[in-house]
VOPATOR-87239 format. One line per field, with one value per residue (C-alpha): residue number from 1; x, y, z. Coordinates in pm, whole numbers, plus 50000, padded with zeros to 5 digits. Layout:
<rs>
num: NUM|...
px: X|...
py: Y|...
pz: Z|...
</rs>
This chain:
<rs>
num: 1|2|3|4|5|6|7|8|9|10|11|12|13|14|15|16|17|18|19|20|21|22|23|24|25|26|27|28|29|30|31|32|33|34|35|36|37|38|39|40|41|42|43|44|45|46|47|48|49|50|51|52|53|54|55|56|57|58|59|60|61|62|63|64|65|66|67|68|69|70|71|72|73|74|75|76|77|78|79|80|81|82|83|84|85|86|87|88|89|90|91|92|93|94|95|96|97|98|99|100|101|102|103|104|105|106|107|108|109|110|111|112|113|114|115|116|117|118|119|120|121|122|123|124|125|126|127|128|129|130|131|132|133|134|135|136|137|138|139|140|141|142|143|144|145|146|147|148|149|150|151|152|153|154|155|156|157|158|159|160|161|162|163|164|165|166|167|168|169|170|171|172|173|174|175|176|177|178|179|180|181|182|183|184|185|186|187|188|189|190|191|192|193|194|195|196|197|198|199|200|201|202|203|204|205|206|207|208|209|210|211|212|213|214|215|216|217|218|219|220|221|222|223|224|225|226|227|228|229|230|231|232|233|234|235|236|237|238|239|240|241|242|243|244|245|246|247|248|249|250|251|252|253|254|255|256|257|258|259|260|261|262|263|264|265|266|267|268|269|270|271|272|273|274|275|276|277|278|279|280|281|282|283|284|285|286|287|288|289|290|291|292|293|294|295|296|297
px: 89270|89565|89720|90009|89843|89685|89997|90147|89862|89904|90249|90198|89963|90165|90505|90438|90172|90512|90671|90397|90258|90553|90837|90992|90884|91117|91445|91375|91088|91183|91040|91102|90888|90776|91060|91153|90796|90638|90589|90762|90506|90209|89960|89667|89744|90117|90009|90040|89683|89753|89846|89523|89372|89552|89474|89277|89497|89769|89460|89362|89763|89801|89463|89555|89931|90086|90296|90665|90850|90794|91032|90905|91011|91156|91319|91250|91071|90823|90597|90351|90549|90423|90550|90695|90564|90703|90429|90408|90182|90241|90593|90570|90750|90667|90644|90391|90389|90060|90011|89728|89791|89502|89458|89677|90041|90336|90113|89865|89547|89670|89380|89539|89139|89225|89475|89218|88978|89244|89336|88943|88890|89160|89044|88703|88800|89088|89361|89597|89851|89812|89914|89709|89587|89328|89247|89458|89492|89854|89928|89558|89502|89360|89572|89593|89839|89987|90192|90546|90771|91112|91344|91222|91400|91228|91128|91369|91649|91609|91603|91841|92085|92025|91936|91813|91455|91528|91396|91118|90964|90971|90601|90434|90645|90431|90106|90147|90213|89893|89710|89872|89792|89421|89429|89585|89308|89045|89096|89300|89610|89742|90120|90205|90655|90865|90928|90593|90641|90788|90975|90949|91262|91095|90994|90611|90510|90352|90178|90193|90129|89776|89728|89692|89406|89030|89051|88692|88756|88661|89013|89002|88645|88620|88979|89234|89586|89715|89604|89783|89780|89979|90246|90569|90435|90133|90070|89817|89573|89748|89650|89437|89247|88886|88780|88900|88771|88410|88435|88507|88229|87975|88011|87773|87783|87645|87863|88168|87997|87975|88339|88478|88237|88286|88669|88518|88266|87967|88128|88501|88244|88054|88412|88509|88198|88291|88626|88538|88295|88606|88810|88568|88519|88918|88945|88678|88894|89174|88972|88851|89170|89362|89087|88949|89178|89461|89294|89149|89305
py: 27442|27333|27503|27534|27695|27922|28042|28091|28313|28515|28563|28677|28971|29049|29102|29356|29547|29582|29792|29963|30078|30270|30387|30344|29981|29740|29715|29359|29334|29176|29473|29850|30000|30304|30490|30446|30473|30775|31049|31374|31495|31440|31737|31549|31187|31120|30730|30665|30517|30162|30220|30301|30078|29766|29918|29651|29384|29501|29612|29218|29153|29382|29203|28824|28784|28579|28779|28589|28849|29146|29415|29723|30056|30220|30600|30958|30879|30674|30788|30591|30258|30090|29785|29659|29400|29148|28968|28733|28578|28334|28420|28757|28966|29318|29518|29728|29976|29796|30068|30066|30375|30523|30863|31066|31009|31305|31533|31500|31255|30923|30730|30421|30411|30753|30628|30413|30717|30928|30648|30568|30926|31009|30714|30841|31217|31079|31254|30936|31039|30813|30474|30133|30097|29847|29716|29429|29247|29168|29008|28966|29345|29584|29852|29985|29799|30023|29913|30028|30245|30195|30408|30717|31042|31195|31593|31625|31461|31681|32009|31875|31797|32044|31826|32022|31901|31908|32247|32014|31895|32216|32336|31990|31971|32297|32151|31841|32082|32264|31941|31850|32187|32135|31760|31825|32130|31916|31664|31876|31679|31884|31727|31709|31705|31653|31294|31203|31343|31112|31172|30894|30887|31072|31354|31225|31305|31051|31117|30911|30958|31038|30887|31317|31344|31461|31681|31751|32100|32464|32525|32318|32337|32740|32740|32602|32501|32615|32948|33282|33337|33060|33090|33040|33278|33251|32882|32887|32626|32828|32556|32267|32026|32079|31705|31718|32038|31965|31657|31779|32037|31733|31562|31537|31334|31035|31055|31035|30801|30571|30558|30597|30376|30363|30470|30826|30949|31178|31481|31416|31425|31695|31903|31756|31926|32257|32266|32170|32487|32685|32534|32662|32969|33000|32896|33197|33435|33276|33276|33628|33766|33536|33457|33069|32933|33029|32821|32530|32324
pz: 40260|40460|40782|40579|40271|40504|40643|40324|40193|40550|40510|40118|40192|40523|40363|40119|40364|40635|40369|40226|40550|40715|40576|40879|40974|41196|41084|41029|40818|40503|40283|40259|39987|40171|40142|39795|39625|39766|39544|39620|39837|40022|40072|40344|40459|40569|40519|40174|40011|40026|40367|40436|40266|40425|40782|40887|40846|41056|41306|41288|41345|41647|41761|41694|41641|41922|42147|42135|42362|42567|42717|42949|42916|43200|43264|43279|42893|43018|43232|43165|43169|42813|42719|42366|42243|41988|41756|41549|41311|40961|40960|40990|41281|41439|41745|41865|42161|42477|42754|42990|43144|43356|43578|43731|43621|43620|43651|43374|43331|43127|42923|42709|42581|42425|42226|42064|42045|41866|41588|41504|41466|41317|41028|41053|40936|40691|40851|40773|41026|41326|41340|41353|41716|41872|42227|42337|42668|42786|43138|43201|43186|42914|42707|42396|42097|41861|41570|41615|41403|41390|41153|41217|41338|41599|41494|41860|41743|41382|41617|41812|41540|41322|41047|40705|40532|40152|40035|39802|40066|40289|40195|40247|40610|40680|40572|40807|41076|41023|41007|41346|41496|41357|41457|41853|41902|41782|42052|42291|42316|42615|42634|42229|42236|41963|42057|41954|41619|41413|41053|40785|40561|40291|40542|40587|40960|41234|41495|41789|42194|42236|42610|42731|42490|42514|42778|42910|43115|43073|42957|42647|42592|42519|42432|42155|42217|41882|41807|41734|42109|42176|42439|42247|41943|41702|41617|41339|41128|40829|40556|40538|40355|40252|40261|40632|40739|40564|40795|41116|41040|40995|41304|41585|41886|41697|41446|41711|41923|41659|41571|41892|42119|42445|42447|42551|42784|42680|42865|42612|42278|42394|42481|42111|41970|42125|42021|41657|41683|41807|41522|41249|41438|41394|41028|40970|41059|40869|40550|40595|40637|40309|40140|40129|39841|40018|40349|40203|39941
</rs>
């Protein structure tokens, strides 16, 4: 086969996998079939399925595709300094967030191997909300690559604005937030805003910023961040999805060791393993209270 036949057959599954995978992809990607094609609403995974099922490409993309320009991010934003990248590969163009954040930054412990963590385990349990993210080096150093989403509004900006959700897609909104309350406890993302909660166009929610994950301490080993003791007012795991929940309850540090390697330490699983036992603990009481097909769905 010919360079140029390879190419060709590069750029052919590429093109339609930029619009299927976000519906909020670069503005110039030549496709935009995310936001037209979804169905009204989506009750687990804010990817849609052949999103999912075309993660690997854009994994082998973020891993492979020659970087053609790069532009750092500077202000009171970004703490942790990332850089966007611009890659490209058979004709196809995209950016994707590289940050090699580590320690103590602003006040909080920064891991770019956690965002790697978060995205395998967050494949591993299906929760289909975070997006593709491998290890890449850039400048002869080692960060994380994430694939970039353009097009989105920001759940700030909505709050900010005062932009309405369509009343249809109102009770699926709620849903992802439960998932992201049961998703941020799980691995004790300790500095979740609503700048790292992205809406698609059709009102799907991404999750993205996971560098102030996996917090290993007393505090967020025998306690949850979401929970109806939460600061600001009870922030519960109202709903959720069985398939998910059956998961989590599975896993044992081989399990997560296997599908996050060595992007966490022994100490982070174990504090994972306690916090899923909080979790169930937590979705006990829900169930006992509502009654389990009002939990789990």
């Amino acid at each position: 086969m010919t360079k140029k036949n390879v190419l060709s057959g590069l750029a052919v599954l590429i093109f339609p996998l930029a619009g299927l995978l976000l519906a909020c992809l670069d503005r110039d990607a030549p496709a935009r079939l995310g936001a037209t094609d979804a169905p009204s609403g989506i009750s687990a995974a804010q990817f849609l399925p052949d999103d999912i099922a075309q993660r690997q490409q854009w994994e082998d993309f973020l891993a492979t595709a020659e970087i053609v320009d790069s532009k750092q991010m500077i202000g009171p934003e970004s703490v942790t300094s990332p850089w966007v990248l611009t890659l490209k590969k058979g004709g196809v163009t995209h950016r994707a967030l590289w940050k090699n954040a580590q320690g103590r930054q602003g006040g909080f412990w920064e891991g770019w191997n956690y965002e790697i963590a978060a995205y395998r385990l967050d494949k591993y349990l299906g929760l289909g909300m975070v997006p593709p993210t491998v290890e890449r080096r850039f400048r002869e150093e080692k960060g994380s690559c994430q694939l970039w989403i353009d097009g989105c509004m920001m759940l700030r900006d909505r709050e900010e604005k005062k932009i309405k959700m369509p009343p249809i897609k109102v009770f699926y909104w709620n849903r992802a937030t439960y998932l992201q309350r049961f998703w941020d406890n799980l691995i004790a993302n300790e500095d979740r805003h609503t700048n790292q909660i992205m809406i698609t166009p059709d009102w799907r929610m991404i999750l993205i910023d996971h560098s102030r994950s996996f917090r290993k301490s007393a505090k967020f080993s025998k306690s949850l961040i979401y929970t109806a003791r939460h600061p600001e007012g009870p922030k519960l795991m109202s709903e959720l999805p069985r398939t998910i929940v059956d998961k989590v309850k599975a896993l044992d540090f081989a399990a997560i060791r296997s599908v996050v390697g060595e992007y966490l330490s022994d100490d982070e699983i174990n504090a994972v393993l306690a916090r899923r036992d909080l979790i169930l603990a937590e979705i006990a009481k829900l169930i006992k209270v509502n009654g389990e097909d009002k939990v789990l769905y």
